[in-house]
N, C-alpha and C positions, 0 to 999 in steps of 0.2 A: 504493500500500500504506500510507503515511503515513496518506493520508486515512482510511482505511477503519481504521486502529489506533485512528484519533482519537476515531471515530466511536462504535466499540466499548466507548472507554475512558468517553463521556461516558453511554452506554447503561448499563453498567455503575455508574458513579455513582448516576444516577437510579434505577437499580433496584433499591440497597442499602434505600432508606428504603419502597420499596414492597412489598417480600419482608419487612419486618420489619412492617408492617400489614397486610398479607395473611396473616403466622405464624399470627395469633389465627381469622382466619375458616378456614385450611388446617386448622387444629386439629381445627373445630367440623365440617368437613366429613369428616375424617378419621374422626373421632368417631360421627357419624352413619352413618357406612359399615361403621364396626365391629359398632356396635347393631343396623344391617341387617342385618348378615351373624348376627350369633349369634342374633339373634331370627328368622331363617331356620332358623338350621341348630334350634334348638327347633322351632321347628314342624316343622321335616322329622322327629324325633327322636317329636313325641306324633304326628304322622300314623302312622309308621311301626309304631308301639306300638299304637296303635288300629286298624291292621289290625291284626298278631296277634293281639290279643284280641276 
């Protein structure tokens, strides 16, 4: 169990500086998923309009 605390703690280290350079690209992809989704849900919004009319 020691070892495997150890193991954790040093995974843990290394991952603090790569979570914080990945923040900027996590952003940009977040970002992009938003702009998908609403630029969907518009087009669902004039499809749906253009039936009606």
């Amino acid at each position: 169990m020691r070892r495997l605390n150890g193991k954790i703690k040093i995974r843990r280290k290394r991952s603090k500086p790569f979570k914080q350079r990945n923040y900027s690209t996590s952003n940009i992809i977040t970002t992009i998923g938003i702009v998908a989704m609403a630029g969907f849900v518009i087009l669902a919004i004039v499809l749906e309009c253009s039936d009606k009319y």
